[in-house]
N, C-alpha and C positions, 0 to 999 in steps of 0.2 A: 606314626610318630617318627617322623627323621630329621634328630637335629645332629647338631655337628657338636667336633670336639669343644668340651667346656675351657673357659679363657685361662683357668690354672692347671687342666692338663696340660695345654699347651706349654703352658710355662714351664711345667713341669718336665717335659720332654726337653725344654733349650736346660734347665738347668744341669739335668744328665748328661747332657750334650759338653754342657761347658766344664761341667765337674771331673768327669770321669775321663776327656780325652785328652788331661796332664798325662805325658809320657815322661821318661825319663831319659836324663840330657846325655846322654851314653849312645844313644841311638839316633841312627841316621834319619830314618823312614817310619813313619807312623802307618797302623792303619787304623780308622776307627770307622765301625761296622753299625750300619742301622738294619734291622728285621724288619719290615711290614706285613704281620701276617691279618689273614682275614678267616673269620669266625664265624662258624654258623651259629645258629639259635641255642643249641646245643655246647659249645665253647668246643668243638672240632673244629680243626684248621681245614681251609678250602684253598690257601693260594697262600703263597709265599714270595714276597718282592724282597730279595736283600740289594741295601744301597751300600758301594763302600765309595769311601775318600785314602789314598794315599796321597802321604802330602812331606814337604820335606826341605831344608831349610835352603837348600840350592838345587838344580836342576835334577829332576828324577835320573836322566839319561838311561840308561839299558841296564834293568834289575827284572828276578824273577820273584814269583807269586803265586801263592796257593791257594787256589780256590776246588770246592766242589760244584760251584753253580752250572747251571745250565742256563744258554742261551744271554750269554756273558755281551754285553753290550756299553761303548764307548758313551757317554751321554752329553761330555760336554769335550768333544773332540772328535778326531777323523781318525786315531790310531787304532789298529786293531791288535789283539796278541796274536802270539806264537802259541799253540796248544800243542802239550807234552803229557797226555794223563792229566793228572791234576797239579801242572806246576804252568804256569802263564808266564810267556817272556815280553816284555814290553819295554817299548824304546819312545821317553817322552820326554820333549825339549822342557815343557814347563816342571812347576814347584810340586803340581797337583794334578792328580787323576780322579777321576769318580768313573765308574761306570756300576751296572746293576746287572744284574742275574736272578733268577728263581732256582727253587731246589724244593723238593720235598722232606726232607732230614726231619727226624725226631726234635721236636722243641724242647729244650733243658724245663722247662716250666708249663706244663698241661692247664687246662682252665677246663670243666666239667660244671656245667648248668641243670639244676635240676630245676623245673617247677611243679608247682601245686596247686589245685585249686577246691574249695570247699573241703580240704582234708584227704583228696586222691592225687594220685600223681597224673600229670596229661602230659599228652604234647602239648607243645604252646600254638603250632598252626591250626588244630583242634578247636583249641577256646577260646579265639580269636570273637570279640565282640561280647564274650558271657561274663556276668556279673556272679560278686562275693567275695569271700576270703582268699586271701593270695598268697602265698610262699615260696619265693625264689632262693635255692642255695646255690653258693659260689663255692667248690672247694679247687683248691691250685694243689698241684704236686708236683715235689721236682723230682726231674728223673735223670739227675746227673749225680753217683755217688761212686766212690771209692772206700775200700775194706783199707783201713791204717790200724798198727798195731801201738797201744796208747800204754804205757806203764806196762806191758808184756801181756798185754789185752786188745784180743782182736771186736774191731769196732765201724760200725760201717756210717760215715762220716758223707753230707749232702755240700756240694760245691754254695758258697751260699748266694742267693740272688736275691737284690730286694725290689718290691714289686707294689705298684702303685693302679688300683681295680676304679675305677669309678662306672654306676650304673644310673643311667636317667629315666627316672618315670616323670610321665607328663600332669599336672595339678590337675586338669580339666575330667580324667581319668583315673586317678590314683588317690589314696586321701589314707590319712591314719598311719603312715608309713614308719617303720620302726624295727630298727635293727639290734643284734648281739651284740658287735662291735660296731668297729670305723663312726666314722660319722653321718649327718645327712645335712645338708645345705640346700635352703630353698631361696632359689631366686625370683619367686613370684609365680613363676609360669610354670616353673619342671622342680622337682626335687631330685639332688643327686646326692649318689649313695658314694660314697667315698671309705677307700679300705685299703691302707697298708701291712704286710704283710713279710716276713719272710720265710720262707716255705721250706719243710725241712731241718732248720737251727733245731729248734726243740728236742725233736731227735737224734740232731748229730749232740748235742750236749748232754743227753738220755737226763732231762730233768722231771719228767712224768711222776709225780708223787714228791718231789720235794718240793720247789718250786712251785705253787697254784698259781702265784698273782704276778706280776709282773713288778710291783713294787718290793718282792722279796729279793730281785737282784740289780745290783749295778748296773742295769740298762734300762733306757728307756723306750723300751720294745714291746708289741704285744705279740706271742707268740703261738696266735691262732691262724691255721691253714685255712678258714672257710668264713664265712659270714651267711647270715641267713638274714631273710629280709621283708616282713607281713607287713600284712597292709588287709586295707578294702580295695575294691575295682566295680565301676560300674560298667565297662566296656573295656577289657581284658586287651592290650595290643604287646607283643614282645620287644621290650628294651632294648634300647644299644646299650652297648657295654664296652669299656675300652681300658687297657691294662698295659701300662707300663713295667717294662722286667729290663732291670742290671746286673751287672755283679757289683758286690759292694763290700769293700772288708775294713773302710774307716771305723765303724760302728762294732767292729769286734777288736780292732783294735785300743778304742779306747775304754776295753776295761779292767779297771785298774783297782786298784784298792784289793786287791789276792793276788798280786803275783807269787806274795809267797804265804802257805797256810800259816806261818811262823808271825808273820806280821799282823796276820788276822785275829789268832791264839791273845798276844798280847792286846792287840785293841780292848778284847772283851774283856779281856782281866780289868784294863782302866776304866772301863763303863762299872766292873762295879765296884769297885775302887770310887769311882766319884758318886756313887750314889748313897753311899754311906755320909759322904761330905755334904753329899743336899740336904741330906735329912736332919741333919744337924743344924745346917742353919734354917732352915725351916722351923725350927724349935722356938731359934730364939726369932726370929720376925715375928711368931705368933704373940709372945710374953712383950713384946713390946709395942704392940698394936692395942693390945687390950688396956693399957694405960693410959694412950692416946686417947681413944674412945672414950674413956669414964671422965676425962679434965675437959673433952670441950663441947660436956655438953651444958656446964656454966658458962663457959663463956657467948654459946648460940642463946641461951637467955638475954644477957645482958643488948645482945646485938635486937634482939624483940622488939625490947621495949623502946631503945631508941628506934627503930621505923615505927612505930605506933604514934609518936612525938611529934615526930616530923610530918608524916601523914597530918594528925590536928592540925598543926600551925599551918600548912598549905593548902587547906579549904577555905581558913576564915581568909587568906589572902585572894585564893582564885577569886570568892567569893564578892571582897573588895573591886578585885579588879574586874568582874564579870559587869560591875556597878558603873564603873566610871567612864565606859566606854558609850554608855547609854546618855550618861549627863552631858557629855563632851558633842555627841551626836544631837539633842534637843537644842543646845547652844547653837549651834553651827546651823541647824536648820530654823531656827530663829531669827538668827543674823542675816543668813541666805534669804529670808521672808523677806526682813524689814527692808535690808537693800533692793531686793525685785522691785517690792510697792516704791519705794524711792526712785529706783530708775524706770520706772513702768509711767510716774505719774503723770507723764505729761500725756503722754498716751490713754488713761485715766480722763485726763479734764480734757482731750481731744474727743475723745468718748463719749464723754455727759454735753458738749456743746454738739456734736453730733445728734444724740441720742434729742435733744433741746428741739433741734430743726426738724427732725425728722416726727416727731409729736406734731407740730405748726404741719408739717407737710400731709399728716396724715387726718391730721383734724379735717383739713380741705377737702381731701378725697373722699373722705367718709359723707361729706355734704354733696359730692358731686352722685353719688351710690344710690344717698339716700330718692336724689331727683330723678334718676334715671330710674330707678325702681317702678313705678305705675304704667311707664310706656311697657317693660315686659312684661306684668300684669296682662297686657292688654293682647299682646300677640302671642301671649299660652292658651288665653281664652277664646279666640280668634282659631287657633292649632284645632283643639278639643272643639269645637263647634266641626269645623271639617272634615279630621277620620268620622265624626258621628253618622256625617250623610254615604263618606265611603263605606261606613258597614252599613247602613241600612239598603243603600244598590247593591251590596252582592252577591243578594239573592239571583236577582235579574244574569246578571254575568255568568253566575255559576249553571243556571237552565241554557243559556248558547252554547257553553262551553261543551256541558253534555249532549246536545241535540249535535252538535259536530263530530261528538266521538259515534254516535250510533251512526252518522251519515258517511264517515270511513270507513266504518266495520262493512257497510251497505256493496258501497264501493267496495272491499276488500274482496266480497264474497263475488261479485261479479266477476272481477277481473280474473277470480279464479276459475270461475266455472267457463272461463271466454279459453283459460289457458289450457282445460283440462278439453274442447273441444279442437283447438291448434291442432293438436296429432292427427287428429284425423282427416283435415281439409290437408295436410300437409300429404300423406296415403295415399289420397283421391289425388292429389297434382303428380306425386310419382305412376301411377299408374296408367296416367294418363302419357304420362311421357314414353312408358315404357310401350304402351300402345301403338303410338306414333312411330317409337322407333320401328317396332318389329314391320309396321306397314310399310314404313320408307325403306328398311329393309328388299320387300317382297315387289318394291316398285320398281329396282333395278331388276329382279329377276322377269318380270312384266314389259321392261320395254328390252328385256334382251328377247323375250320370246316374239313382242311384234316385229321390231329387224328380222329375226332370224325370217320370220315368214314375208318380209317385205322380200329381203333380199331373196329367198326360194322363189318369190313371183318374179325376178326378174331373170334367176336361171331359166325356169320354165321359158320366159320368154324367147331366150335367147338359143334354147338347143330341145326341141323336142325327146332328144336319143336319153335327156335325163327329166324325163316327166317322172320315173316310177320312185328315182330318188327324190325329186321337190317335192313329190307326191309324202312320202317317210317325214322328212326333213319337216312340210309344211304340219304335219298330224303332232309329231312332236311337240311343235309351235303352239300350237293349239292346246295343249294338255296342260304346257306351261302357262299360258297365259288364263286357262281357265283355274290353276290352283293357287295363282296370283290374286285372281279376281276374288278365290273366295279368301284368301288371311285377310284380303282388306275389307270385306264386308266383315270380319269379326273386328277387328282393329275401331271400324265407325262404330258396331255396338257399343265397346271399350269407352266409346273417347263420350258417348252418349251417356253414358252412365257415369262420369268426370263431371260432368256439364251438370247433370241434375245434384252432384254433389256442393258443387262449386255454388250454385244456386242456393242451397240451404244454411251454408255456411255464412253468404252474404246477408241473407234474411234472418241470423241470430246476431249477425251484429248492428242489424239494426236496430233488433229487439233492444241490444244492452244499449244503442246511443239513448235512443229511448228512456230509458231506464233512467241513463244517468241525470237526462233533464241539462239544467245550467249547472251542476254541483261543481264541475270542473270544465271549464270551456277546454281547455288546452288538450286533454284527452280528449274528448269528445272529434277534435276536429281527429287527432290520430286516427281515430277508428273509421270517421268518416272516409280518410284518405285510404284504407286498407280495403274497404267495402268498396268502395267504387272503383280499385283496381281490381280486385275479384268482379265487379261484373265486368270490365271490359275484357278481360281474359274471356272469362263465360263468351261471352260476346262473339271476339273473335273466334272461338274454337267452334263454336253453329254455325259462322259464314264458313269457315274451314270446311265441315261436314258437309254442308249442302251443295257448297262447289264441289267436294267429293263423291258428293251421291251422285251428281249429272255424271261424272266423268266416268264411273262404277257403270253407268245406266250405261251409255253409248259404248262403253267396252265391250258391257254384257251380249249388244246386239251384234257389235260388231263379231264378238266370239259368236255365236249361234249362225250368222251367215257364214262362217269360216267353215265353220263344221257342215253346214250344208255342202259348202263347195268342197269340201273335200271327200262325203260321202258320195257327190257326183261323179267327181276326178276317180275316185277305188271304183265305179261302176264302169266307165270306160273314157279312154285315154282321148277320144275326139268329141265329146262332150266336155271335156273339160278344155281341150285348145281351142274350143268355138265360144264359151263363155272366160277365156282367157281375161282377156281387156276390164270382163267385169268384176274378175278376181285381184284384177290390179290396183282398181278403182276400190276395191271395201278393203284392201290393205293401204292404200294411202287416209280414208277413214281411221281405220282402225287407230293408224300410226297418230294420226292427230287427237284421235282421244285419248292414248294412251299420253300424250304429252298435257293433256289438259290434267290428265288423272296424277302426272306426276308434280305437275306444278302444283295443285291443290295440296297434295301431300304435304312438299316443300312449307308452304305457308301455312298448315296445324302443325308441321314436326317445330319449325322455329318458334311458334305461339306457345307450345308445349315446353319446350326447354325455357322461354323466358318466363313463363310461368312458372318453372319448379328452379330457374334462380332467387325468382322474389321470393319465397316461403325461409328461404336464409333469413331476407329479412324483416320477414313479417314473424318467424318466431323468435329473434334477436328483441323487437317491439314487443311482443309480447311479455318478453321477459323483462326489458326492461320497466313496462307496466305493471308487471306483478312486485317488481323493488320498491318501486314510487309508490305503488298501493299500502304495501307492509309499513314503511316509514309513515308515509302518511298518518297511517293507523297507530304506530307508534308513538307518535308525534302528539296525536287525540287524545288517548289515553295518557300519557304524562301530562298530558293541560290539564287533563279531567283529576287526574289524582292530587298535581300542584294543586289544583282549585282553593282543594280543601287547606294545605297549606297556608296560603295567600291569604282565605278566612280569620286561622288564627292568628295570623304575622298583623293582620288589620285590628284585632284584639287586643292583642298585647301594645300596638302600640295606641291605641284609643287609653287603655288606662295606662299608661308613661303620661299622658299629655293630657289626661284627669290628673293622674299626680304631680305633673308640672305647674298647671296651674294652683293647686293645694301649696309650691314650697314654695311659689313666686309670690303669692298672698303672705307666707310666712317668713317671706324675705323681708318683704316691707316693713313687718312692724320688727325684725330684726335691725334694720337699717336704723330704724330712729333709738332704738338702744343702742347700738355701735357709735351714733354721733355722741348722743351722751358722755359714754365712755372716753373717746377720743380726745373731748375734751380737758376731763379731767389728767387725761394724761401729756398732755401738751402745759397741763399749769403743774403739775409733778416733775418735771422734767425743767423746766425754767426756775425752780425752788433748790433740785440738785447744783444746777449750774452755778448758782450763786454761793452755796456751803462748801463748793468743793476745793477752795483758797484755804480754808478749815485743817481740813485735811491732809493738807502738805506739810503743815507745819507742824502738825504731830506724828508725822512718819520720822521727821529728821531726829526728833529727840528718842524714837523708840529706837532706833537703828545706832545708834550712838550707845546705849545702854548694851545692846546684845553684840558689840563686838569687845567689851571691856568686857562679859561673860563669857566667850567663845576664849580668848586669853588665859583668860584664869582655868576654864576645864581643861586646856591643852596639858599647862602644866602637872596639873592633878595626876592626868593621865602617864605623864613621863615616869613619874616618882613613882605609881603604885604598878607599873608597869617594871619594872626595876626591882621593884621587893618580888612582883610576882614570879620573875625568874629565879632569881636569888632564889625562894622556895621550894618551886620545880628542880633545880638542882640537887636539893638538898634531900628531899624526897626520891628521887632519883637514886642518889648515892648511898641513901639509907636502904633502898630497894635491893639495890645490891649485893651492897652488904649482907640483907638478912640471904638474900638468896645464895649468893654462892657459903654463907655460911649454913644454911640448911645442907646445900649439896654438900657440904667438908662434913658435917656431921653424920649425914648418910652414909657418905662413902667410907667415915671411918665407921660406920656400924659396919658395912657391906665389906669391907678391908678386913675387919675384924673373922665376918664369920669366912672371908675366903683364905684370909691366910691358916683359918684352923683346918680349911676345907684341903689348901695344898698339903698342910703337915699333914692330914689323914693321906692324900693321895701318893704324896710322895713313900710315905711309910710302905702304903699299898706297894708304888713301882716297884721300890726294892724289892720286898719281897715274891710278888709275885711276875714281876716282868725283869727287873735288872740281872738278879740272880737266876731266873731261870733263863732269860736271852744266853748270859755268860754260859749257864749249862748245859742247854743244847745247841748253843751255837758251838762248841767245843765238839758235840757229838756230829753236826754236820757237817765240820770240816775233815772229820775222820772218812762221810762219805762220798767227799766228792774230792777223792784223791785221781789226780790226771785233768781237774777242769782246764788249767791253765794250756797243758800239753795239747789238749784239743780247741784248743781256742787259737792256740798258732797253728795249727794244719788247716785251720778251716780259713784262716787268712792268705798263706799259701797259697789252697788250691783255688780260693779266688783269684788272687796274681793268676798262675798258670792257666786258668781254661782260656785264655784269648781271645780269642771272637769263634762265630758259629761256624762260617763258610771256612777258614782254612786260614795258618799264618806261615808261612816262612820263617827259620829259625831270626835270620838277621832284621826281622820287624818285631814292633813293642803293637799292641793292637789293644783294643777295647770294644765291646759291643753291648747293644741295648735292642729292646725287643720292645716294638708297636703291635699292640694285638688291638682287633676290636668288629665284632658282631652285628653285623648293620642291622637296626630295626625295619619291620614286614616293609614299609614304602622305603628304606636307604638304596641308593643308589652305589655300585663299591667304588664310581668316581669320587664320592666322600671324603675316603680316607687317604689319595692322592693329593687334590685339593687343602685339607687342612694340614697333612703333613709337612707341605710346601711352604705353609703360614709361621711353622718352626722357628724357623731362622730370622724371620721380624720381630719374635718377643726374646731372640739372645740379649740384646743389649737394655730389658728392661730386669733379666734376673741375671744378668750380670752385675748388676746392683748391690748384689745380696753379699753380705761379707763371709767368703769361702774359707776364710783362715778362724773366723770363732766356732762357725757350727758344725755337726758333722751332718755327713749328704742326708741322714735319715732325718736329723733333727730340722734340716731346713725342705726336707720334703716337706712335712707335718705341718710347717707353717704355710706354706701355698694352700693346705687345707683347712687352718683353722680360720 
């Protein structure tokens, strides 16, 4: 909760400002002193900013200054002082000085905060957020007094300062709130607690026991140090609080009325002195009241019975007039009648020669209805003859329709069972590929191993001194080429058991063409076109194999003669240079088989991979076969179920078109009564025509009659219209009469029993309040001998205290004190910020007339 200063402290603060820093015209140099102290939770001071202004009606130039502050700072200038202890010498061209300083010093005016919550006392940072009863006291003390000796009586007397507390609790938090004193003002959002004060007076006037109320003396003060302040809280946050403190001594100033006990002594005597005089006349008001009362209560009769009079006679007349308003109105819309038919008439006999033609027009049409009548006879019965035969075929329609739904269901069930074996011809093509790879694979390692031994046959040739290496080299060759030979004899099983897959696959879609018959040419040929690309596949992949088996076969021999020649060559080295040539000779062999064995390879691995691209789109077809199948089928079954539909819709409308021919029969003989009719009204119609000359000429004479009637009620209406206010008036006045003479009559009963009521009170006053005020107010003035004498020392030592920080004899000075306790989120920029905002609201309570009230009385109005 941190709001800022409310808009009538502020005010409040400029009006102190402007009230109190009247100096007197004797003096050169003003100072007038602001305090900014800041407050903990607790109403303990934590920082003290004092601001001064010297100000002065020509140039400051070079004067001294007494201050205590510390850390004494120029604010609206570049001069600095002279420090001397506590005396400041300053040298400034202008009218005005400000600067600021801190100081710790005793504040003339304490503020102590207690709170409470549920009936214990707490910290407030403690019960922050806790809920229930709440009790805040405020007590202020001044700690500024002087012992003065009053009437030859020692008396210790309080400088006096008046002091303006406001506290803000927030609505959203606070509710019920209710104080001892001050006041409480809610502005919607926050309620603020607002408390005038001066602190101290009480005691320096020692009125404890005479004095209770504030209305027993000549001022209008209250003179309580503290305020307390209950409430609810449902989320307990600690207040700002913020207090204004002056000196102030207009307000003891004017009071007046005992300056001297002498003057007081006699007042009383004249109060009772004139209450003997009251009571006297008191006597006689009563004796002459009660005569009043007993004469006019004949005359409130006589006033009766004339409104009773009058009343009568202003009924039979409302009565009258309620009447003629009615006759005036029948006239006038009679008159209104006759002239319409008058001016309407021609429009009338335009009407009836209209109405004449159109009878002749309609007689015709009714003959043209009647002929035309038997041709639709003929073509309702004609209608009803033909739904008859479309419902008796719908038997037939409705057996197609179903014989097509079971022939897609048929169809559905295939193309399923064609899609649920797809996966598998698709398997059998991958595996087949992946066979081929690993043999083409195994085929470069094959024809690396026949080079290597080609080329070894032509070292040997070439250098005996390396038989024993071509001899290694060539064995090596050998090993290689024979573990070549065998991955691709497993690779041909591989691609062999592809092939028998591939076959079977082809042979169930034969079955389904089969199956399907002519039911759907269009599919049929698909399947045909997918079957016959699986056998060419099939196809080529056996010429593949069998060109692979021959080229496997002469590999094989060729390895086996290798391995002879080379088991000859490890036997000895010139058995092997004398079959040299022929080891050359079955390695150019070799090398040619191995080249047939590679090309073969080549042409299954390519037949292989184009065979496992096409299964993209043979299962792409297949799916789109299983969509067309489902629609299809969907497609069946809504004709099959419309069927039935279509049944009834043939139904319903066979009987419309039985009842059509039933109304068109009932038309006819409607027809020959309609001409009938038409006629008669065609000769009805030519008989108006001719009457209607009749007519006109008894409109003009009725119309003639009802405005010589409309005339006459006007007038009627004028005259009883005229008595009827006449009437009303007079009733009216008679009303009055009776009433305010009822009310004269009551009041003189009520007169009566109050003036006996004052003769009793007054009698009372005297005795018990005139005479006894005069008695002990005689005895009081005995005890408050020296009020006067302390009422000028306490003005006085107002004058004298000066401001807080320090004055110089040759300044006149004035000070005022900003206190205020930042709530738990206040920031203490706050109370710089609004302090600042001071000096914008001077010229709105400068307003305020300074010569009628005094400074307390126009505080009090910024509050109420």
């Amino acid at each position: 909760m941190n709001k800022g200063l409310s808009k009538k402290i502020i005010c409040l603060v400029a009006l102190i400002t402007t009230t109190t820093s009247t100096m007197a015209f004797a003096q050169d140099i003003n100072k007038d002193e602001t305090v900014y102290v800041l407050l903990d939770e607790k109403g303990n001071p934590t920082e003290q900013i004092v601001s001064d202004w010297i100000s002065s009606d020509k140039a400051l130039g070079s004067f001294n200054d007494k201050s205590n502050l510390e850390n004494i700072k120029n604010v609206k200038g570049d001069e600095e002082p002279v420090l001397s202890g506590d005396t400041l010498k300053w040298n400034i061209d202008s009218t005005d000085l400000y600067y600021q300083g801190k100081t710790n010093n005793k504040l003339p005016v304490s503020l102590a905060v207690k709170y409470e919550l549920n009936g214990k006392e707490i910290n407030p940072k403690d019960a922050l957020g806790e809920a229930g009863n709440f009790k805040i006291t405020l007590t202020l003390t001044n700690n500024e007094s002087k012992t003065k000796v009053v009437n030859g009586k020692s008396r210790t007397l309080y400088t006096p300062f008046l002091s303006a507390t406001e506290l803000t609790l927030s609505n959203d938090n606070f509710s019920n709130v209710k104080v001892n004193t001050g006041k409480i003002l809610n502005d919607g959002n926050n309620s603020l607690v607002t408390f005038i004060s001066l602190p101290g007076l009480k005691e320096s006037l020692d009125l404890d026991g005479l004095f209770d109320n504030k209305e027993d003396i000549n001022m209008d003060l209250d003179l309580k140090d503290s305020i307390e302040i209950t409430g609810e809280t449902t989320n307990f946050e600690i207040p700002a609080i913020m207090m204004l403190v002056t000196t102030s001594s207009e307000e003891l100033e004017e009071i007046k009325g005992s300056e001297t006990i002498n003057d007081l002594r006699s007042s009383l005597n004249d109060l009772k002195e004139g209450g003997e005089d009251l009571l006297s006349g008191s006597k006689k008001l009563l004796d002459g009241q009660k005569e009043l009362a007993s004469n006019y209560k004949t005359f409130n009769n006589g006033i009766n019975t004339l409104a009773d009079g009058a009343s009568k006679l202003n009924n039979g007349i409302s009565e009258l007039n309620g009447k003629v308003p009615e006759l005036v109105t029948g006239a006038n819309a009679l008159m209104n009648g006759a002239g319409q038919i008058k001016d309407n008439y021609a429009l009338f006999n335009e009407g009836v020669s209209t109405l004449s033609n159109g009878a002749t027009a309609l007689d015709s049409g009714v003959n043209k209805l009647t002929n035309s009548v038997p041709a639709l006879v003929d073509g309702s019965k004609q209608l009803e003859d033909g739904l008859g035969q479309v419902k008796n075929n719908y038997e037939t329609f409705n057996t197609g329709v179903s014989s097509l739904a079971n022939g897609a269901s048929d169809l559905n069930d295939g193309i399923s069972s064609l899609g649920e074996q797809t996966p598998i011809l698709i398997q059998g093509i991958k595996d087949l590929n992946n066979g081929l790879a690993k043999l083409d694979k195994n085929r470069e390692a094959m024809a690396t191993g026949i080079n290597e031994y080609v080329d070894n046959s032509i070292k040997i040739q070439g250098g005996y001194d390396q038989l024993n290496k071509g001899i290694i080299t060539a064995a090596a060759g050998a090993k290689t080429l024979s573990d070549g030979i065998s991955s691709g004899s497993e690779g041909i099983e591989s691609l062999v058991n592809s092939t028998e897959t591939l076959d079977g696959f082809a042979a169930s879609l034969n079955q389904i063409i089969e199956g399907l018959g002519d039911t759907n040419p269009e599919l049929t040929k698909s399947l045909r076109q997918i079957s016959g690309g699986i056998a060419q596949v099939s196809e080529g992949q056996k010429v593949g194999l069998a060109t692979l088996g021959s080229g496997l076969g002469t590999a094989a021999t060729s390895a086996n003669e290798l391995s002879e020649g080379l088991s000859k060559a490890s036997q000895t080295s010139e058995y092997l240079n004398g079959q040299f040539e022929t080891l050359v000779s079955n390695g150019e062999k070799l090398k040619t088989g191995a080249t047939a064995i590679s090309e073969g390879l080549g042409v299954a691995y390519a037949g292989s991979q184009q065979l496992a691209n096409a299964t993209g789109t043979l299962e792409t077809g297949i799916s789109k076969l299983t969509k067309g199948s489902g629609v299809l089928l969907a497609g069946a079954n809504e004709l099959n179920s419309n069927s039935v539909k279509i049944n009834e819709a043939v139904g319903q409308l066979y009987t419309g078109s039985t009842q059509l021919s039933t109304g068109t029969t009932q038309l006819q003989a409607g027809t020959t009564e309609l001409q009938a009719g038409s006629s008669q009204v065609a000769s009805g119609a030519k008989a108006l025509s001719d009457n209607s000359k009749k007519i006109n000429d008894a409109v003009g004479t009725l119309y003639n009659g009802t405005t010589t009637l409309t005339q006459g009620g006007t007038a009627l209406s004028q005259g009883v219209g005229e008595l009827a206010n006449g009437g009303n008036s007079l009733v009216e006045g008679t009303n009055s009469l009776k009433t305010a003479s009822s009310q004269i009559l009551e009041g003189t009963e009520k007169l009566e029993n109050g003036t006996s009521e004052l003769y009793d009170g007054v009698s009372k006053l005297k005795k018990e309040g005139l005479d006894q005020i005069s008695d002990k107010g005689n005895t009081a003035l005995d005890s408050i001998d020296g009020f006067v004498e302390v009422k000028d020392e306490l003005v006085q030592m107002s004058k004298d205290y000066g401001v807080y920080s320090g004055l110089s004899e040759d300044m006149d000075g004035v000070v005022k004190f900003v206190m205020r306790s930042n709530s738990v989120e206040s920031d203490k920029k706050v109370l710089k910020v609004e302090t600042d905002k001071v000096s914008n609201k001077e010229e709105e309570v400068s307003k305020v007339d300074t010569q009628k009230d005094t400074i307390f009385t126009r505080i009090k109005k910024l509050f109420s």
